[in-house]
N, C-alpha and C positions, 0 to 999 in steps of 0.2 A: 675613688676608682672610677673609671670612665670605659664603659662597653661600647664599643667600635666596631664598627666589621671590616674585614679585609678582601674580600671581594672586588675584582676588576681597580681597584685604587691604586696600585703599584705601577710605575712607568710600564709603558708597551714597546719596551727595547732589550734589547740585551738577553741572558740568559732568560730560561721560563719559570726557575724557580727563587724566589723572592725573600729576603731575609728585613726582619724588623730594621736591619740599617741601609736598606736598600732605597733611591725616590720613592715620593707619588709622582703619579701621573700631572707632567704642568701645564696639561692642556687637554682634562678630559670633556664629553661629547656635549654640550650645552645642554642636554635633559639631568646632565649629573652633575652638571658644577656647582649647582647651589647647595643641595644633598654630602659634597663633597668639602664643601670648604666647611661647613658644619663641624662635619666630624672633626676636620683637622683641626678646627677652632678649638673642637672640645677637649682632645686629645693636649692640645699646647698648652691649654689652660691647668690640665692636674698633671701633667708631666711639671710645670712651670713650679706646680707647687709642689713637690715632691713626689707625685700619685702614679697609679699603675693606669694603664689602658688597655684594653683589651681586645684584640680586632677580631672577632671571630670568623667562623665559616657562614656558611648559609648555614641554619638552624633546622633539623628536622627531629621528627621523633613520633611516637604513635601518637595520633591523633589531631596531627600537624596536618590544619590544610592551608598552608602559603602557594607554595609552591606547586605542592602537589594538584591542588584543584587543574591545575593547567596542563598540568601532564596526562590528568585522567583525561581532561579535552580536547588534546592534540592540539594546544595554544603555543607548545613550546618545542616549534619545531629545531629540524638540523638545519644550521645553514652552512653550506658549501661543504669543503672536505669535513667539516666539525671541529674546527681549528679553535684553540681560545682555553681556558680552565677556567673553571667553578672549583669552588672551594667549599669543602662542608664540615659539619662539627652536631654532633649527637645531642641534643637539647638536653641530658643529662650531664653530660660530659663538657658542655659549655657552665652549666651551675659548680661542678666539679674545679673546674678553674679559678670560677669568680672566688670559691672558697677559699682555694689555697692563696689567693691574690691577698686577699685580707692579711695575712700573716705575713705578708712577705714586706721589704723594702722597697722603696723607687728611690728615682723616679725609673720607671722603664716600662717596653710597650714590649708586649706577646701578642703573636700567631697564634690562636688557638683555632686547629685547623687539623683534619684526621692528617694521616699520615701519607698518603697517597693522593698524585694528583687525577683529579677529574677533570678530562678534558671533555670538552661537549659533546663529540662522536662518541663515548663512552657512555656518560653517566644519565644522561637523559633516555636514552633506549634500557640501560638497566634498569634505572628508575621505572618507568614503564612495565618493562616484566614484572617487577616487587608489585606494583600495584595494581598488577591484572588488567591494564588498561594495553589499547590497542600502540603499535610500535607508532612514533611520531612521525609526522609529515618529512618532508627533505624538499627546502628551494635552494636553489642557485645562489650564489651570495651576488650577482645584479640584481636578480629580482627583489630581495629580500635588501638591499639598499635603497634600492624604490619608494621600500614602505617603511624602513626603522629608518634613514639616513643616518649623521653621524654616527649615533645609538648605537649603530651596529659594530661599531671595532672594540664595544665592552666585549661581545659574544667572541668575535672571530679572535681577538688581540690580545685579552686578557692572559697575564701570568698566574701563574700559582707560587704558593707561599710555603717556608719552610715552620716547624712547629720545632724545631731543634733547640732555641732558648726556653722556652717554656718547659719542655721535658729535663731541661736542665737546672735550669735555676728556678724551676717552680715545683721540678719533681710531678710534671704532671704528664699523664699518659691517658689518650684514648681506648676506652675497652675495645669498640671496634675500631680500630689503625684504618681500616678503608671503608670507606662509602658504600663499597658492592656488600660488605658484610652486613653495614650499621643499617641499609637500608630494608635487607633481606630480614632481618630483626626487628626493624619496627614496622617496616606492611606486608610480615607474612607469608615474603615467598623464599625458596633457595634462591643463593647469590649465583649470577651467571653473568655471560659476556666474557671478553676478552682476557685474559694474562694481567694478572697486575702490571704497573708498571714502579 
């Protein structure tokens, strides 16, 4: 079995929600294509041999400081309208998976991915409220291509992924389905912001 992630990987065309038989990206930003052909290297290798893969979301859960460190710091601004999806997946709930993967047959590759997409105007300022830190910065998406260049059409561009095979054929389902929940549960605060989508 081979753990993947699915994050910003998916072509930056077409609809915004992404299914295990949809492209990758064949031309992503030069800071990720080495990080990129990896994955896919590794994913072809146990698919090839019969094996499951598994792309998950971004990982969080209490006591996760990845990501979060940067959100307490206002590292992790908006840029432009907040245009792009993040993808996330409950670090219980990604072990959850791996389990049920073990029993199962390949070759085949799962989304394991809440249920709801997070798009950046979204989940970054929720995120933020959950963990009592101040709301995030906001540039311009010129300014902010200034200083991330290419790098930047992961944030702005990125699609989000469907978890519809997984819950099918692996019988597997997120306790929390959205982000604003999973995250209000693992740092502590009521979920808020916007309407699901």
């Amino acid at each position: 079995m081979a753990q993947s992630f699915a994050p910003y990987r998916y072509a930056r065309e077409g609809g915004w929600v992404k299914t295990e038989d949809d492209p990758l990206d064949p031309a992503p930003p030069p800071s990720a294509r080495q990080t990129f052909a990896a994955m896919s290297h590794l994913e072809r290798a146990v698919i090839d041999a019969g094996g499951i893969a598994l792309r998950y979301g971004g990982l969080y859960g209490p006591g996760d400081e990845g990501f979060t460190r940067a959100v307490r710091k206002r590292q992790t601004p908006l840029i432009g309208d907040g245009q792009g999806f993040m993808l996330f997946v409950h670090l219980e709930h990604a072990a959850a998976a791996a389990v049920l993967a073990l029993d199962h047959d390949g070759p085949a590759i799962y989304n394991i991915v809440d249920d709801e997409r997070a798009p950046t105007s979204d989940w970054i300022p929720v995120l933020a409220r959950a963990l009592g830190a101040k709301p995030p910065r906001h540039f311009p998406t010129w300014i902010a291509r200034l200083i991330a260049g290419p790098g930047l059409t992961m944030l702005t561009e990125a699609r989000g992924s469907s978890n519809a095979k997984a819950r099918l054929e692996l019988h597997w389902q997120p306790r929390y389905p959205s982000w604003r929940d999973g995250f209000a549960a693992a740092y502590g605060q009521q979920p808020s912001g916007p309407g699901r989508t």
